[in-house]
C-alpha positions as CSV (number, residue, x, y, z in Angstrom):
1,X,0.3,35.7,-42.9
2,X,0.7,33.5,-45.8
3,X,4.4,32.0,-44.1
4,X,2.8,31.2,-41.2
5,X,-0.5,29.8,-42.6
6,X,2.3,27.9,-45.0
7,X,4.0,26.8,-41.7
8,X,1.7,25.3,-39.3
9,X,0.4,23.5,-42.9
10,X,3.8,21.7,-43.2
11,X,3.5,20.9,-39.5
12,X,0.6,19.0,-39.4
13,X,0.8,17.6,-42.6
14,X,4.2,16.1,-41.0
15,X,2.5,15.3,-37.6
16,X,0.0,12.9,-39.9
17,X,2.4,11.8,-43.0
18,X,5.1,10.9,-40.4
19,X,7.7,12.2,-42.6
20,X,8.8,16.0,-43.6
21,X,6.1,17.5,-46.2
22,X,6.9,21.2,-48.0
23,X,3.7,22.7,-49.7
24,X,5.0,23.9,-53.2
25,X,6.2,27.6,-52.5
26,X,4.3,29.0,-55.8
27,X,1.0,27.9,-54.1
28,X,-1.8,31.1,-54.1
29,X,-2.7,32.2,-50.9
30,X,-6.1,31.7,-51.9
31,X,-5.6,28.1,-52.4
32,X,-3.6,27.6,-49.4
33,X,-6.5,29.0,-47.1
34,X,-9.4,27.2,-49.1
35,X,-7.3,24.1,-48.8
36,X,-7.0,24.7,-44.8
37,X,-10.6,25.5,-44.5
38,X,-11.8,22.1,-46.1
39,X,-9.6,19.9,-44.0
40,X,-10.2,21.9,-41.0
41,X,-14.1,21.3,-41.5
42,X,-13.6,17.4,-43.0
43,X,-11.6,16.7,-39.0
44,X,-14.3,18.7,-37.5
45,X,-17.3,16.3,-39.4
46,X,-15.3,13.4,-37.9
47,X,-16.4,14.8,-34.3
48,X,-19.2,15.6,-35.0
49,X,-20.0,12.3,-36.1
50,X,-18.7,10.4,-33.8
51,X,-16.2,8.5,-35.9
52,X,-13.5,8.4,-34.0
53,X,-14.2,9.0,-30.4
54,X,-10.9,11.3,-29.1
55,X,-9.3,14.2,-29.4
56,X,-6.0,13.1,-30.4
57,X,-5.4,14.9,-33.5
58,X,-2.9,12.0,-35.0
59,X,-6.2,9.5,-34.4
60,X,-8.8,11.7,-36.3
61,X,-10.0,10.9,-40.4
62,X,-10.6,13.6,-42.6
63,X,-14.2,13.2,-43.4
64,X,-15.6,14.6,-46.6
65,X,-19.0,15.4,-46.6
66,X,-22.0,12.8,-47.6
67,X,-20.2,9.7,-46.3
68,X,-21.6,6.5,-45.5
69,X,-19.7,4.2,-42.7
70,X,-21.8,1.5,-42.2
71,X,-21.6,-1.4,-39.6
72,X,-18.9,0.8,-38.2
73,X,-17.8,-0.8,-35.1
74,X,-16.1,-3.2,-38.2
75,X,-14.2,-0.5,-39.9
76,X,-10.7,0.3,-38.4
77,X,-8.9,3.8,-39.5
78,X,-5.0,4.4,-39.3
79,X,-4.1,8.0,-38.1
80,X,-4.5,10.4,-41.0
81,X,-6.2,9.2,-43.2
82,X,-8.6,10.7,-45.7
83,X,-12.3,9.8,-46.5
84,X,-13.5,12.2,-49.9
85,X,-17.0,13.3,-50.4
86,X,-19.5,10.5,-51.0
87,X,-17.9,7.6,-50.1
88,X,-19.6,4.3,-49.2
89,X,-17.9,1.7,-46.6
90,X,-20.0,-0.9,-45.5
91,X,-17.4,-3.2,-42.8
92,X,-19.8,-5.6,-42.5
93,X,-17.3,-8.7,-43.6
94,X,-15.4,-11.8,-41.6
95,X,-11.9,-9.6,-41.3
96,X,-13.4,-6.0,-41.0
97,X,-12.0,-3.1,-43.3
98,X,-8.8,-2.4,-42.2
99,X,-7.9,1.5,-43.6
100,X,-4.5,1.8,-42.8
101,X,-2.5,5.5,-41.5
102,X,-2.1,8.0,-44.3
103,X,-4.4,6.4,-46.3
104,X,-6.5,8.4,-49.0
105,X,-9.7,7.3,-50.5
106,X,-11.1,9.0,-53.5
107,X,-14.5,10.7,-53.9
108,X,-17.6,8.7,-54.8
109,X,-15.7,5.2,-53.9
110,X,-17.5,2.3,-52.5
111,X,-15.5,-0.8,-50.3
112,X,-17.7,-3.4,-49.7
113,X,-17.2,-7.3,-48.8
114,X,-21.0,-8.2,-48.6
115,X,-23.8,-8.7,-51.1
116,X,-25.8,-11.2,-49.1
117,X,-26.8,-12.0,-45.2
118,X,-26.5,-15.4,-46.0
119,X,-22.8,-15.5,-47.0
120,X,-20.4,-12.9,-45.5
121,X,-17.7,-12.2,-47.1
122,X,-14.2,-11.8,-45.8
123,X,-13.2,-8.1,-45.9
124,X,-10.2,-5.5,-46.6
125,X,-7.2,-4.2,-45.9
126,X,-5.1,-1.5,-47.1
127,X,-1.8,-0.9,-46.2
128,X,-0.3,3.3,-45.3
129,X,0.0,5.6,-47.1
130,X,-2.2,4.3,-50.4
131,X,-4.3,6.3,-52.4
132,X,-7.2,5.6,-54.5
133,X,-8.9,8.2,-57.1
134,X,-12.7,8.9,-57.8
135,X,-15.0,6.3,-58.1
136,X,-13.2,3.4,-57.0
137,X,-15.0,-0.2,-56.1
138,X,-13.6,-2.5,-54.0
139,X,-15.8,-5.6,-53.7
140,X,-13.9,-8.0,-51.4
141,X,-16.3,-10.9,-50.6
142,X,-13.1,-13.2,-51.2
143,X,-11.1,-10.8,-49.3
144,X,-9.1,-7.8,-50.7
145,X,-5.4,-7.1,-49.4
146,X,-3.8,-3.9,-50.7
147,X,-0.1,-2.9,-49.8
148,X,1.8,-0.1,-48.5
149,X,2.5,3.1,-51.0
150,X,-0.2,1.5,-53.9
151,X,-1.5,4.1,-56.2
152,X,-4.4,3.9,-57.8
153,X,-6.5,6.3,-60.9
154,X,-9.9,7.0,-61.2
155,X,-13.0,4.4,-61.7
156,X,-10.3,1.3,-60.4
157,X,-12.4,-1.9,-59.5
158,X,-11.7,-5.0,-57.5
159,X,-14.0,-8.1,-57.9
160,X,-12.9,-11.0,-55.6
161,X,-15.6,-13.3,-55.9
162,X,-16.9,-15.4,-59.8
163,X,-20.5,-16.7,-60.2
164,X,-20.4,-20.4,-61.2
165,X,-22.8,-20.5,-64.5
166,X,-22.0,-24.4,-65.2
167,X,-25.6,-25.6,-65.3
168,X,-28.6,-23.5,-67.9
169,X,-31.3,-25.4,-66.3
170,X,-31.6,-23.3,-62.9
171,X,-30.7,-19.3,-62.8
172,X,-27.0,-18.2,-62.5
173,X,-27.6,-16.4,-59.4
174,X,-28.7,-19.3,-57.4
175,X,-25.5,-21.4,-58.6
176,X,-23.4,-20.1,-55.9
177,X,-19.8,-18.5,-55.9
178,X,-16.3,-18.9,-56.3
179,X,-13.7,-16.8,-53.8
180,X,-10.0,-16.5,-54.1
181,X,-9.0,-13.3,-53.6
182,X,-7.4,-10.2,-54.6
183,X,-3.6,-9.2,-53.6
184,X,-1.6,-6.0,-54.5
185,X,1.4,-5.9,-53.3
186,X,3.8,-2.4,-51.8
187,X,4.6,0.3,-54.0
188,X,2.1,-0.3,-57.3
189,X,1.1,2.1,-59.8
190,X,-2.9,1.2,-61.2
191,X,-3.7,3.2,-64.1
192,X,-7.6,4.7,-64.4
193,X,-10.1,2.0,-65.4
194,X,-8.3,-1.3,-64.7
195,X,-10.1,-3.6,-63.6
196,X,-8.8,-6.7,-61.5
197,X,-10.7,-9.9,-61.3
198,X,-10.8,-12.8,-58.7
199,X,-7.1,-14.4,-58.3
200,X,-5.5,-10.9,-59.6
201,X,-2.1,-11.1,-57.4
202,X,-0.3,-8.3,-58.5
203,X,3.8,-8.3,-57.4
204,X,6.0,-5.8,-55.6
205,X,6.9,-2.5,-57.4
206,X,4.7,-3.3,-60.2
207,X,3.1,-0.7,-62.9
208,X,-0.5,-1.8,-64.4
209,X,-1.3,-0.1,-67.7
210,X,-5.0,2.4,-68.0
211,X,-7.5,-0.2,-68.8
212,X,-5.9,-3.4,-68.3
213,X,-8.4,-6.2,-67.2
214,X,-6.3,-7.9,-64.9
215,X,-6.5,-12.1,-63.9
216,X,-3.9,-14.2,-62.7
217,X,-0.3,-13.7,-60.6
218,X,2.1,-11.0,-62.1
219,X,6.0,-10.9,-61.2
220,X,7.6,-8.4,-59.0
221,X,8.1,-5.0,-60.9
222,X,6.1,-6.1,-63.7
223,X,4.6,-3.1,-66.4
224,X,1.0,-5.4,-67.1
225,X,-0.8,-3.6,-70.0
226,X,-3.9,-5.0,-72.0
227,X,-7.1,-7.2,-72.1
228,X,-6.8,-9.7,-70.7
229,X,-3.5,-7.9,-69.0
230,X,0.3,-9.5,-69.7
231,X,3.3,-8.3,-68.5
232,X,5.1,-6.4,-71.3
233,X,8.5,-5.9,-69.8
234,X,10.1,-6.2,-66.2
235,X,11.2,-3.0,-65.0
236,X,14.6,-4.0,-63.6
């Protein structure tokens, strides 16, 4: 039993990855059918809530439990990818929220691009095959663009938008914003806790350090460590 549970796991684990995938041999059975139970039930919430209307297994999202998708019809999923337990999307934005296939999002993370009716904000979009840990915020009011193969630790946050706080004779909340954007480029590594700021453009291949605070355009393949974050070495 456990080879064949073991083999139709590698097969549709390849059907969604679109590349070979092994589960490690020295996995417990136990494991292996608590693992199949909780993604069979996480395609079967996607159903039953309506998320994706087909039954074309490569089109269906894994769907942990307690997750909130709101404004929808503004949200577009990739094949494959994976929603943990008590995530927040809101796609309300310009652009939409663009999730793209084999994507993984982390439990207890919120993606937002909208604080206010009066000023939408412009949205996100992640390229395949990134993955984001626990509790990670993406606020992308001045627009959020992650790139293919990006992965990112726990409690990661993206702030695309500065208050202006020039004046002291009128509250800094009525003062208005400032938008540039955020832009990670393909195959990144983000340590847990970094935090990147509006402007952040982080370059190819790069590795950001736990904790860095990060503001400003890095090189390609770049290892950015600190507060506020410098590059510390190139890694070619």
């Amino acid at each position: 039993m456990r080879n064949i549970l073991i083999s139709l796991v590698n097969k549709v684990a390849t059907v969604y990855r679109g590349k070979d995938y092994k589960i490690d041999p020295k996995l417990p059975l136990s494991a292996l059918v608590g693992y199949s139970f909780r993604r069979f039930s996480a395609l079967s919430r996607c159903l039953l809530r309506g998320v994706v209307f087909s039954f074309d297994f490569k089109k269906l999202v894994f769907l942990g439990s307690n997750v909130e998708l709101t404004n929808r019809s503004m949200i577009s999923f990739g094949k494959g990818v994976t929603i943990g337990k008590g995530v927040i999307i809101d796609g309300l934005s310009v652009e939409g929220v663009i999730i793209g296939d084999g994507v993984s999002i982390g439990p207890y993370s919120i993606i937002k691009a909208t604080g206010v009716l009066s000023d939408l904000g412009k949205g996100v979009e992640i390229g395949a095959n990134s993955g984001f840990d626990a509790y990670t915020f993406i606020g992308a009011s001045g627009g959020v663009k992650i790139g293919q193969n990006v992965i990112c630790g726990q409690h990661v946050s993206f702030h695309s938008e500065n208050h202006i706080f020039d004046r002291v004779d009128i509250p800094i909340k009525l003062q208005g914003t400032t938008r540039q954007g955020i832009i990670i480029e393909d195959d990144c590594w983000i340590g847990a806790n970094v935090t990147f700021l509006d402007g952040a453009h982080i370059g190819r291949g790069s590795v950001v350090g736990a904790g860095a605070v990060v503001l400003g355009k890095m090189p390609t393949n770049s290892v950015i460590v600190g507060v506020p974050a410098r590059v510390v070495k190139n890694r070619v």
